[in-house]
N, C-alpha and C positions, 0 to 999 in steps of 0.2 A: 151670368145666370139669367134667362129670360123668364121674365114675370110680370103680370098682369099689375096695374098698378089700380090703389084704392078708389074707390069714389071720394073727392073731397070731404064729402061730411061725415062718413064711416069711418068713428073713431073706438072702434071694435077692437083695441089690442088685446093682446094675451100676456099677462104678466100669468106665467107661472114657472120661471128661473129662479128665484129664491137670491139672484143677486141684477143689480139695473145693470150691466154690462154683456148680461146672456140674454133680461131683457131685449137688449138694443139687437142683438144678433133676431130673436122670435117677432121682430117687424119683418121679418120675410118667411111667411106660413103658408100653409096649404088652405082656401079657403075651397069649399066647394070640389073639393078636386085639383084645383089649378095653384102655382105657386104665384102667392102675388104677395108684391113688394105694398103693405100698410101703410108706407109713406109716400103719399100719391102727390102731397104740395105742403110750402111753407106751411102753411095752416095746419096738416098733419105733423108735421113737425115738432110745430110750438105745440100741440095739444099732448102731445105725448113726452115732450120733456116736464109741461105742467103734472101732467099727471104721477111721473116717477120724481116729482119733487125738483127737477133742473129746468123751472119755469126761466123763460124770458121776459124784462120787465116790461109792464104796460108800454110803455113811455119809448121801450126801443124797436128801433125801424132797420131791416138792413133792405139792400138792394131787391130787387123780386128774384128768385132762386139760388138766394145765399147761403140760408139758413139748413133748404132740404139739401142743397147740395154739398155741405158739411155734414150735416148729421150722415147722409148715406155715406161720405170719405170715411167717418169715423168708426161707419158702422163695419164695411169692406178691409177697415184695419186692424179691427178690433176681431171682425172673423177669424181674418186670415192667423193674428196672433194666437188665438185661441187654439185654433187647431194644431196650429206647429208643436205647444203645450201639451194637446191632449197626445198627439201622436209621437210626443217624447223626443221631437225635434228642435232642435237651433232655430230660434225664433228667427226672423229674414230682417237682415239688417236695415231693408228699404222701410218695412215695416214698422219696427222698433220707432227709426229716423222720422216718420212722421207722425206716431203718437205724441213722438219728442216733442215734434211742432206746433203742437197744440198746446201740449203743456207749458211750452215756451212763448207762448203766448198769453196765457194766462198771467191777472193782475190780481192781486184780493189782499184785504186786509180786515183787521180784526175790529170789531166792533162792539165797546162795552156799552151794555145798557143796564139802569136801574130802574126797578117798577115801585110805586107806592106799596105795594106789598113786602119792599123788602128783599124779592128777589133781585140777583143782580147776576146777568149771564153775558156771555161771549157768545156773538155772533160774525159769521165769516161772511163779507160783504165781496159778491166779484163784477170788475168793469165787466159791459157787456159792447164795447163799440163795433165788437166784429164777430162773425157768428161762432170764430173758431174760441174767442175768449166766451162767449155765451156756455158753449161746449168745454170748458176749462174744465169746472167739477165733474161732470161726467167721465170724460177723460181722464181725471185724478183716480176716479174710483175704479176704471179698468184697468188703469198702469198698477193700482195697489194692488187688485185680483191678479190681475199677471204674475204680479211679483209673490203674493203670499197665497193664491188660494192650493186645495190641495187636487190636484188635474184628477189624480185619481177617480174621483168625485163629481167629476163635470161629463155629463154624457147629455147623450142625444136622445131622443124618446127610443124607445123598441120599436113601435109601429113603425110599417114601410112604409105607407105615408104619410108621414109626420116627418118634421125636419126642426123642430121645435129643441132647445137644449133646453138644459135644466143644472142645477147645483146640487146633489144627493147629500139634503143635511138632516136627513133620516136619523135615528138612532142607530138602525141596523145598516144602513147604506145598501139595500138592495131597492129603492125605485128605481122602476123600469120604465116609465112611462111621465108625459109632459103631465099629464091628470089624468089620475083614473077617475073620474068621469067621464073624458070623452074616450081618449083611446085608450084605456084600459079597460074601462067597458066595453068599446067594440071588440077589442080582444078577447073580452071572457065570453059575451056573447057570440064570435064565430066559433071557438074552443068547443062553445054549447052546441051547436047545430053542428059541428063536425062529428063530434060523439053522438049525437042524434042519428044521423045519416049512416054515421057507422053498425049504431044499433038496430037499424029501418031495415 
C-alpha cells in the first residue's frame, strides 16, 4: 500500500473504531486526499500507544526503528487477519503464526497494591525490553477481538474515500459511517446538492 508518511510531530489520529485494534488498522487514513501511513517515526509510535493506554515506559529505550517497525508488523497482521474475518475466510496461517509471536513474547505479572484508602487492586505489570513485549497488551487485545468479536459488526466507513474501520456497537447496528461528522456529513451534504441540481 503506497502512502504518504506523517510529519513527526502530527499526532492527529483518529480513534473512532470503538475498539484499539481497528484503532491500530485507522493509522493509515486518507488525510487531504492522499492515503498516508500516521506513523511517520518512533516518536509517533510511542505517542499513540500512550494515547490508547499501551504507553511505553519512560525509562525504556529500543534501537532507532524498533519500535515503529513493530507497531507497523503488528499493525499489517492485524489487517490482514481482520479482513480474512470479515470476508468469512480461514484466517492465513502465516498470519495467525506471527500474532503468536508476539504474544509469545510477552512477559507480565500481577501486581497487588494497597492504598491508605483501603482500596486494594490488582494490576497487570508487562517487561518492556523488546518492542515486540512493549506490543504484548495490544496484541493480547487483538488476538481477544479475533477470537470473540462479532465480524458481523466490523465494517469499513461507506464513504469512497474513507478507509477508516469501525466496530458497529450501535443499538440498532446500522452505522454507516467512521463519524458522522466528517463523512457522514459530507454524505448528506452531497445527497443535498444532488436533489438540488435535480430540482434546478
Amino acid at each position: 500500500m503506497a502512502t504518504a508518511t506523517s510529519m513527526e510531530q502530527n499526532h492527529n489520529f483518529i480513534l473512532v473504531a470503538d475498539h484499539p485494534a481497528l484503532d491500530l488498522l485507522n493509522t493509515v487514513a486518507v488525510v487531504d486526499g492522499v492515503l498516508t501511513d500516521l506513523l511517520g517515526s518512533d516518536r509517533d509510535a510511542a505517542a499513540w500507544l500512550e494515547m490508547m493506554g499501551y504507553g511505553v515506559g519512560k525509562k525504556v529505550e529500543f534501537p532507532a526503528g524498533e519500535l515503529l517497525r513493530a507497531v507497523k508488523d503488528l499493525r499489517e497482521t492485524v489487517r490482514a487477519l481482520v479482513e480474512d474475518r470479515v470476508a468469512e475466510r480461514t484466517m492465513k496461517l502465516r498470519n495467525v503464526a506471527a500474532l503468536n509471536r508476539i504474544l509469545a513474547a510477552a512477559r507480565s505479572h500481577v501486581v497487588l497494591s494497597a492504598h491508605k484508602s483501603g482500596d486494594v487492586r490488582l494490576k497487570r505489570e508487562w517487561q518492556q525490553n523488546t518492542a515486540e513485549q512493549a506490543l504484548a497488551p495490544l496484541a493480547e487485545a487483538a488476538a481477544e477481538f479475533l477470537a470473540g468479536a462479532d465480524f458481523a459488526l466490523v465494517r469499513k466507513c461507506e464513504s469512497d474515500d474513507c478507509v477508516l474501520w469501525f466496530y458497529d456497537r450501535t443499538k440498532s447496528h446500522h452505522r454507516r459511517w467512521c463519524s458522522t461528522a466528517t463523512c457522514g456529513n459530507r454524505h448528506k451534504v452531497a445527497a443535498f446538492r444532488r436533489r438540488r441540481e435535480g430540482l434546478g
